[in-house]
Rosetta silent file (secondary structure, phi, psi, omega in degrees, C-alpha in Angstrom):
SEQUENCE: XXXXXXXXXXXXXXXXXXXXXXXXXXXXXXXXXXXXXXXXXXXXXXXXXXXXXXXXXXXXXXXXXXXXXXXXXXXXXXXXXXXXXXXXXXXXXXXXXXXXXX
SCORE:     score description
SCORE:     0.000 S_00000001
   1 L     0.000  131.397  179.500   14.194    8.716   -1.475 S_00000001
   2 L  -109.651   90.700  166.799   16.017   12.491   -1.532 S_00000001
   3 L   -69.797    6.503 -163.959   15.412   13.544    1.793 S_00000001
   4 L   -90.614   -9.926 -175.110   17.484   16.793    1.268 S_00000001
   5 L  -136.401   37.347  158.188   14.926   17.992   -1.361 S_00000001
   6 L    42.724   60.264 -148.917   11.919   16.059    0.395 S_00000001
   7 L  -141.373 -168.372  165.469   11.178   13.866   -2.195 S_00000001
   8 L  -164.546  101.989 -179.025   10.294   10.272   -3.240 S_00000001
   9 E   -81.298  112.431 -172.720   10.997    8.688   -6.790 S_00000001
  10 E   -81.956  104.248 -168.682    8.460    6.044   -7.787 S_00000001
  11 L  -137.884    2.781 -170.826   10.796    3.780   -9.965 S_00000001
  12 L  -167.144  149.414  168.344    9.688    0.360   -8.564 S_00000001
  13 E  -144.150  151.638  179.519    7.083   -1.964   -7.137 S_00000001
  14 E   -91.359   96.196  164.941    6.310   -4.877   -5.234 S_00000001
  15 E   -61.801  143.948  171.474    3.915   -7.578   -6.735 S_00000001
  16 E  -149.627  108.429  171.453    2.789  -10.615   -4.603 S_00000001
  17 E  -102.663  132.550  154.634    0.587  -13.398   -6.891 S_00000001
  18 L   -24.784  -46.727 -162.012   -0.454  -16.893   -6.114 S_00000001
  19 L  -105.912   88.103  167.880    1.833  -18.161   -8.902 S_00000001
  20 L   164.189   -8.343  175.619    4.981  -16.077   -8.613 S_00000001
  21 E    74.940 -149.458  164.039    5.035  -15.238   -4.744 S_00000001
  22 E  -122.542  142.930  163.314    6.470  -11.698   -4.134 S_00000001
  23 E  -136.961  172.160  163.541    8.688   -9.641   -6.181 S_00000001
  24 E  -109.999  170.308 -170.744    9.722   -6.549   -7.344 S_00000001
  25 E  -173.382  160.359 -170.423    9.327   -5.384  -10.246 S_00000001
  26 L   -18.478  174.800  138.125    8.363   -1.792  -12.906 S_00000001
  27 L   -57.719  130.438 -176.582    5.599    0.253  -12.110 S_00000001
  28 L   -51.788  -39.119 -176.583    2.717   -1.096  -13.941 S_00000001
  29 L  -124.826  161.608  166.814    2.091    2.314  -16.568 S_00000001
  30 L   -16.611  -73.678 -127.728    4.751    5.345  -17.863 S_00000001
  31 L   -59.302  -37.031 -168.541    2.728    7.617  -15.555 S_00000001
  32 L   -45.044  -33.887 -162.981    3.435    5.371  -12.478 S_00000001
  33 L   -71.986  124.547  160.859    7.577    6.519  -12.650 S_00000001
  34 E  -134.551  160.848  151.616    7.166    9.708  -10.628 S_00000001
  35 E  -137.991  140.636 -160.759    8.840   11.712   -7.968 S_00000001
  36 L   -98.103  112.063  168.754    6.660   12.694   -5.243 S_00000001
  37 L   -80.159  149.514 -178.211    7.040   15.263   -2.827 S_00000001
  38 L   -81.538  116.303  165.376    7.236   14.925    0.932 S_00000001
  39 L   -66.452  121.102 -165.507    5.764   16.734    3.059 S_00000001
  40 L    -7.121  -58.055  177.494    8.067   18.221    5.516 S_00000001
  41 H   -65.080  -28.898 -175.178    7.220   16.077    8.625 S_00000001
  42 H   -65.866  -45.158  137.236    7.313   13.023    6.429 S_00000001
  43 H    44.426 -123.216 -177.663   10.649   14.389    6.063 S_00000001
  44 H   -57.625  -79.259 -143.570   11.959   14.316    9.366 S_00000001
  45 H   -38.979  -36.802  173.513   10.135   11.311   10.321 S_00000001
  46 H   -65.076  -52.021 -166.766   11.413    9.342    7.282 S_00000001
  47 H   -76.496  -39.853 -156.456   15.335   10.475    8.665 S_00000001
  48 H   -59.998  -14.539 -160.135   14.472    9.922   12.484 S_00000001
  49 H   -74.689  -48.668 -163.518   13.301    6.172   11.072 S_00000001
  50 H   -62.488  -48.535 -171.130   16.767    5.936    9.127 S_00000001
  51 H   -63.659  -20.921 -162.530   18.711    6.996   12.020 S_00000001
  52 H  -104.913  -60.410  179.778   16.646    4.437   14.370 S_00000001
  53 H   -84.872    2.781 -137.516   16.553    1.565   11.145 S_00000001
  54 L   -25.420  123.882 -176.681   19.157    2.281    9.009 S_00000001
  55 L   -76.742  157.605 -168.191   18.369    0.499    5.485 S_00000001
  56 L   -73.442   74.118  170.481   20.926   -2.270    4.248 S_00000001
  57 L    90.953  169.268  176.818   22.766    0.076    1.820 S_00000001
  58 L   -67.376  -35.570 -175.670   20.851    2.480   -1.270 S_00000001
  59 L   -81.177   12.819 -146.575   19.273   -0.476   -2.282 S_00000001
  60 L   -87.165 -173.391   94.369   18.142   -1.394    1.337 S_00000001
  61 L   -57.544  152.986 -162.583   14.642   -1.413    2.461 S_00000001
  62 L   -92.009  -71.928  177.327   13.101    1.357    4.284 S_00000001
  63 L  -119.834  142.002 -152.704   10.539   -0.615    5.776 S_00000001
  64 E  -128.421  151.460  179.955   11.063   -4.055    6.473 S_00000001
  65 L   -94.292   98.046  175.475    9.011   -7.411    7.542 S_00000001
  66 L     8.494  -47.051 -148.715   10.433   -8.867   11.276 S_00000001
  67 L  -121.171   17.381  134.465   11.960  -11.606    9.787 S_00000001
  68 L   121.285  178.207  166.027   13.962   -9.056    7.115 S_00000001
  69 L    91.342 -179.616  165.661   13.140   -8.504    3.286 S_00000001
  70 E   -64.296  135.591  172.228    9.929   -6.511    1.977 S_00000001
  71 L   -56.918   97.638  154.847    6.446   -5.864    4.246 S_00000001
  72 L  -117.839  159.138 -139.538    3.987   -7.901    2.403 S_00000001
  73 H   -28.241  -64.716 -154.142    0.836   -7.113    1.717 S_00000001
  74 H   -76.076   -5.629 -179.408   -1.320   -9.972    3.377 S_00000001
  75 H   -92.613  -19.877 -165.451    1.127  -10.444    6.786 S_00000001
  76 H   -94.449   11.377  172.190    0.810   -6.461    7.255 S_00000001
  77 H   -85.364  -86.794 -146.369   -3.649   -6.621    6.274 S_00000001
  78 H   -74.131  -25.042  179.224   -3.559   -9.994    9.046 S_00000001
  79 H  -130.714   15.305  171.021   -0.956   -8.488   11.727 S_00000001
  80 H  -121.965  -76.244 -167.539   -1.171   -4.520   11.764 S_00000001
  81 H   -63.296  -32.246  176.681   -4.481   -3.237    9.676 S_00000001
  82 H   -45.021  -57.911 -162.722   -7.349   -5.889   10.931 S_00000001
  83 H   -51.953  -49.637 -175.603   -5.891   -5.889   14.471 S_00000001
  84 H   -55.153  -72.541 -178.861   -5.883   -1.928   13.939 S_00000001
  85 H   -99.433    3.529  146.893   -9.037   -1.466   12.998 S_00000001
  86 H   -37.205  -64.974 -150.921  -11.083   -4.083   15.223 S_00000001
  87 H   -68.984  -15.130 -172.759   -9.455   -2.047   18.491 S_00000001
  88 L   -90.016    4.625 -145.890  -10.569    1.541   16.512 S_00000001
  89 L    39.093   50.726  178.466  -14.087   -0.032   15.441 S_00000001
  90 L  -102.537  144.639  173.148  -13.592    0.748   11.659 S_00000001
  91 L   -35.595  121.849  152.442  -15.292   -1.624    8.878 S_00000001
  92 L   -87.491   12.090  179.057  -12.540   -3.921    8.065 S_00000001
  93 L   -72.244  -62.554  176.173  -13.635   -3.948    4.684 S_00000001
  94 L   -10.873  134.239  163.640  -11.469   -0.453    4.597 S_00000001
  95 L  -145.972  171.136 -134.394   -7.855   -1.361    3.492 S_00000001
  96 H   -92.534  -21.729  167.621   -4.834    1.119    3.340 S_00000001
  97 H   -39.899  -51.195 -159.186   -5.601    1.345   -0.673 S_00000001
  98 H   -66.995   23.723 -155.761   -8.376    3.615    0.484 S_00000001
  99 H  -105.575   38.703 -176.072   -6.096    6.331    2.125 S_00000001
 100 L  -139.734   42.888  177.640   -4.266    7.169   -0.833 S_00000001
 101 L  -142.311   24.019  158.092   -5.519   10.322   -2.135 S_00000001
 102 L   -96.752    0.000    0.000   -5.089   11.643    2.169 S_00000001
């Protein structure tokens, strides 16, 4: 992440499989390595988070799972999006895939 030129370089990803657990690992095609721009507020929001979380080093995570390490997928679906969209009444079929052209 370049926050000085509001940016985001897609150079990695996190898999999580029945037989392999989770890791990271490439982007699945070329096209996936990008760098993305930020919109301003994500911006600041991304440094007020740093300044409030600081990540463990350039190699830190950004956002992190309570107990330390990467968010994955199925504890943040079962203890943020379900919960999330029960109390909003949204289909829970919806999952945070579908937001990602907003």
């Amino acid at each position: 992440m370049d926050l000085l030129h509001a940016t985001v370089s897609v150079e990695q990803q996190i898999q999580q499989t029945a037989k392999h657990g989770v890791y990271v690992c490439p982007p699945k095609t070329a096209r996936s390595h990008r760098t993305v721009p930020l919109p301003r507020m994500a911006a600041d929001a991304m440094k007020a988070h740093l300044r409030d979380f600081p990540a463990d080093g350039a190699e830190g995570w950004i956002f992190t799972a309570p107990q330390g390490g990467p968010v994955v997928y199925t504890h943040f679906m079962d203890g943020s999006w379900r919960p999330a969209c029960a109390k909003a009444d949204i289909a829970k079929a919806t999952g945070p895939h579908a937001l990602r052209h907003h």
